[in-house]
C-alpha positions as CSV (number, residue, x, y, z in Angstrom):
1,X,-8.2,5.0,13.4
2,X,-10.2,1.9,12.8
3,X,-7.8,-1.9,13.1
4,X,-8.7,-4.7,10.9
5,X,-8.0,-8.4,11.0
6,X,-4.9,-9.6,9.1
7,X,-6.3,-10.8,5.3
8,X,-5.9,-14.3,4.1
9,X,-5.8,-12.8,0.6
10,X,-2.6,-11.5,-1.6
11,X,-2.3,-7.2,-1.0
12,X,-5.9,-7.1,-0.1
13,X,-7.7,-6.4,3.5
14,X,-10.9,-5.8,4.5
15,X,-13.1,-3.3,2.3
16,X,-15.7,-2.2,3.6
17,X,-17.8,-0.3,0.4
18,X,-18.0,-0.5,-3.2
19,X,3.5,15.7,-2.0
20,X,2.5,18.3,-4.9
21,X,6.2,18.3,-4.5
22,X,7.6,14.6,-6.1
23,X,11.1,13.4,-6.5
24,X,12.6,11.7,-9.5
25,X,13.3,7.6,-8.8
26,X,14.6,4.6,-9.8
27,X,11.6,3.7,-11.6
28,X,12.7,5.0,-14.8
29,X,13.3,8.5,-16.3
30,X,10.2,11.3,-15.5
31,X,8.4,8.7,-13.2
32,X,7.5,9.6,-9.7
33,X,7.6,8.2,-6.4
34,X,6.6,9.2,-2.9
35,X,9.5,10.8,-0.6
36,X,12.3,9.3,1.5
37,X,12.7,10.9,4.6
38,X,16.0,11.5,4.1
39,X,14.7,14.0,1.1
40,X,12.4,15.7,3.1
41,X,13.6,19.8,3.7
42,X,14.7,21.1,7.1
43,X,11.8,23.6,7.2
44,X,9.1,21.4,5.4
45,X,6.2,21.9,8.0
46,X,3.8,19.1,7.0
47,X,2.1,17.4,10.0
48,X,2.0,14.0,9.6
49,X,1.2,11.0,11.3
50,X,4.8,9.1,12.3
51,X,4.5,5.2,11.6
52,X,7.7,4.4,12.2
53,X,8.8,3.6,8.3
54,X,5.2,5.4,7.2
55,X,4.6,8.9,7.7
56,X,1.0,9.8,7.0
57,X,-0.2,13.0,5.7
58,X,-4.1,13.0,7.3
59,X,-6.6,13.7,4.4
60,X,-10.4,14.6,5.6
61,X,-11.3,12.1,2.1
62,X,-9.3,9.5,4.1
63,X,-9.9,7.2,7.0
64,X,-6.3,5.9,8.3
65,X,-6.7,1.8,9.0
66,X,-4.0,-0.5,10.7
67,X,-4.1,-3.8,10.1
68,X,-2.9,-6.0,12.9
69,X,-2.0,-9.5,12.6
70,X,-4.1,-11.1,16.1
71,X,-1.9,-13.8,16.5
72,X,1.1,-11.4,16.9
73,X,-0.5,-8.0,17.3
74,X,1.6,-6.4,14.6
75,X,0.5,-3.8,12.3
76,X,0.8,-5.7,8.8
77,X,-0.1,-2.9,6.8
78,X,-1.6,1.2,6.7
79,X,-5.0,1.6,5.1
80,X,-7.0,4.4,3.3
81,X,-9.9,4.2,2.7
82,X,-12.6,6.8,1.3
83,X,-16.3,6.7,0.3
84,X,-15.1,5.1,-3.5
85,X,-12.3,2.6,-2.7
86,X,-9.3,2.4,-0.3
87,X,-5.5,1.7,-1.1
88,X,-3.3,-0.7,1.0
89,X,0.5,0.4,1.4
90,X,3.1,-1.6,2.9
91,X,7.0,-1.1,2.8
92,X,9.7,-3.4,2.4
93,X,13.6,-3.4,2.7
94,X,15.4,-3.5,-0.7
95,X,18.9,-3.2,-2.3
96,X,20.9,-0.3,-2.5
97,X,20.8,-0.5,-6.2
98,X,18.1,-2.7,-8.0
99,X,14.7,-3.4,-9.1
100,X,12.9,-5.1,-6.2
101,X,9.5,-4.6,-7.9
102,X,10.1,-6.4,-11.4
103,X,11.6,-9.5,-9.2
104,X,8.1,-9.5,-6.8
105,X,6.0,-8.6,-9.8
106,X,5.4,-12.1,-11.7
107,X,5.9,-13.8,-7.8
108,X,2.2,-11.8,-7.2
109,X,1.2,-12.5,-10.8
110,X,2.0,-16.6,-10.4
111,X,0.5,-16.5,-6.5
112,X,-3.0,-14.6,-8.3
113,X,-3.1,-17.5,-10.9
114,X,-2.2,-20.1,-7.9
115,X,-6.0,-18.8,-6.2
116,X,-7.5,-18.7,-9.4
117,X,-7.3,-15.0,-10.4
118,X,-5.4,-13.5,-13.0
119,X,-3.0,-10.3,-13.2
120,X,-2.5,-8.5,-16.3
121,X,0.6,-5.5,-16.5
122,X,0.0,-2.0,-17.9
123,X,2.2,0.8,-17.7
124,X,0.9,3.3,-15.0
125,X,1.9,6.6,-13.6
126,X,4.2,4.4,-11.5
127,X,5.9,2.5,-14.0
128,X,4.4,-1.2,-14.5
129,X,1.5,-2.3,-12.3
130,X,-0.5,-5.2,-11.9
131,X,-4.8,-5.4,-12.8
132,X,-5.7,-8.1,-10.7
133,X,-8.9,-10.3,-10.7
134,X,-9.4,-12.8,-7.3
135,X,-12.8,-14.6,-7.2
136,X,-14.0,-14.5,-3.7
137,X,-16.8,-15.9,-1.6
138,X,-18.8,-13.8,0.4
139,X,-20.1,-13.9,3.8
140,X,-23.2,-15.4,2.1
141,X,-21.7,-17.9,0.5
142,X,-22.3,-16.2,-3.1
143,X,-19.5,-16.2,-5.8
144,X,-17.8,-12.6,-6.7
145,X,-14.7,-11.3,-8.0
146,X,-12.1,-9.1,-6.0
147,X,-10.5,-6.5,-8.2
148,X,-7.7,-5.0,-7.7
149,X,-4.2,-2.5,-9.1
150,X,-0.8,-3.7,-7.6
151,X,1.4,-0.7,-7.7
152,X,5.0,-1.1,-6.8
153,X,7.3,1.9,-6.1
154,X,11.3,1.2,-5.8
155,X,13.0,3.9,-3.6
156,X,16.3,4.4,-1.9
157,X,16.7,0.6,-0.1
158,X,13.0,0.1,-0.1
159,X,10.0,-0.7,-1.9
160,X,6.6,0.5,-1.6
161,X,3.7,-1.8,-2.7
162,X,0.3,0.0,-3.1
163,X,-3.0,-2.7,-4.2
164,X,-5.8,0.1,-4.8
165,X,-9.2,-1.5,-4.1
166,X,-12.9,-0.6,-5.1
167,X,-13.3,1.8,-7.7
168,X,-9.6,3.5,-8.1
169,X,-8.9,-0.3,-9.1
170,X,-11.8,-0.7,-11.7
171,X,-11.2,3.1,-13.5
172,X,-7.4,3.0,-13.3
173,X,-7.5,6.2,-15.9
174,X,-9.9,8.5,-13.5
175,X,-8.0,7.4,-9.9
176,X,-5.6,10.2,-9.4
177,X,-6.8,11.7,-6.4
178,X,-5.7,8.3,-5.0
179,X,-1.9,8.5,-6.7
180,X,-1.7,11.7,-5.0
181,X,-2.4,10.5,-1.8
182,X,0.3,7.6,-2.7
183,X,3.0,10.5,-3.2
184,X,2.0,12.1,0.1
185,X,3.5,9.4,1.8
186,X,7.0,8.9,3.2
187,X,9.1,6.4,3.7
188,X,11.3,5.8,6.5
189,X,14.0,3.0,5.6
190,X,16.4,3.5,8.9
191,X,19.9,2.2,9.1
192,X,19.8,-0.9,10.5
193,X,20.6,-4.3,7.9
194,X,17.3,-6.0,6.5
195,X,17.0,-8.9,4.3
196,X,16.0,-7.4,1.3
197,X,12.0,-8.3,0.9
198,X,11.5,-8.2,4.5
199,X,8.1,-5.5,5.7
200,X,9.5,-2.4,7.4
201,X,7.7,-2.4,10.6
202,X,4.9,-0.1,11.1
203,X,4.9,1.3,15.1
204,X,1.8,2.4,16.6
205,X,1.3,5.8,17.4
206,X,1.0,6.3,21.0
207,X,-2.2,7.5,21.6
208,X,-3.9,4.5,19.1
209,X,-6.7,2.5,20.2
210,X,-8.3,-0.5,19.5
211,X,-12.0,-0.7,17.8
212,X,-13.4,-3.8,17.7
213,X,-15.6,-4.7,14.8
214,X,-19.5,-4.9,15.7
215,X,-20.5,-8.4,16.3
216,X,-23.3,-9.8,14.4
């Protein structure tokens, strides 16, 4: 479990490199989304790593990363990351009934275009996702562009938003080892009233620790 500081870009971190069983959501008719808790059966026996509103099937293609905000110490978002990209998940409180993602969807489109970038839509596994393009400057001062696929998942009173980096991003068609890895996780929403938007927080586990990353 590697920690990595909080990013100053929209659904995107630190990159470092280039449930079988699905349930029926409000997406739209024969989509797919990952599973509440709630939906979960009494004798499944999946191990999983417990995040608080995240539980994390462990894959041996996937290195788990936290990112912690340093001026707070909270855990802004769950990483994987693999040897050919890594996907970003974070969960937020929604309404009971209602499409959270198509209200966020042009607010990330317009904040891409604010930085310079552009988002385009096409319909995905998930129902409609953003292609994103963020120019970036690099540690050596040299130009690039960030790519990157915006997935957003409405559940029961919460809505997961997945941003796929590296290749998964560029080769949306040949990426879905990483959507299966998206509908491994669960979601935890609790009981407790959220304004709707608001991150459902991400607990460490206790036996986490911190690693540093290497100084120059």
């Amino acid at each position: 479990m590697k920690f990595r500081r909080k990013s100053t870009e929209p659904g995107a971190d630190e990159f470092e490199g280039a449930l079988e069983d699905v349930v029926a959501d409000d997406q739209g008719p024969g989509q797919a989304r990952p599973a509440d808790v709630e939906e979960l059966a009494h004798d499944d026996d999946v191990e999983r790593l417990d995040l608080g509103s995240l539980l994390i099937e462990p894959e041996a293609a996937r290195e788990l990363r936290l990112q912690v905000d340093e001026s707070t110490g909270e855990v802004q978002a769950v990483m994987l990351a693999g040897p050919d990209g890594a996907v970003e998940v974070r969960a937020f409180a929604a309404p009971r009934h209602g499409d959270l993602w198509s209200t966020v969807r042009p607010q990330i489109a317009a904040e891409m275009a604010q930085r310079g970038g552009t988002a385009s839509e096409r319909e995905g596994r998930f129902g409609t996702e953003l292609v994103c393009q963020l120019p970036v400057q690099m540690e050596d001062g040299s130009s690039a562009t960030q790519p990157s696929r915006i997935i957003g998942i409405n559940g029961p009173r919460w809505m997961l938003r997945c941003t796929l980096l590296g290749r998964p991003a560029l080769e949306a068609d040949g990426a879905q080892a990483w959507e299966e890895s998206i509908l491994k996780i669960v979601v935890r929403r609790g009981d407790g009233a959220m304004p709707v938007g608001d991150p459902l927080p991400v607990v460490l586990p206790p036996d986490a620790r911190r690693v540093d990353p290497p100084t120059a």
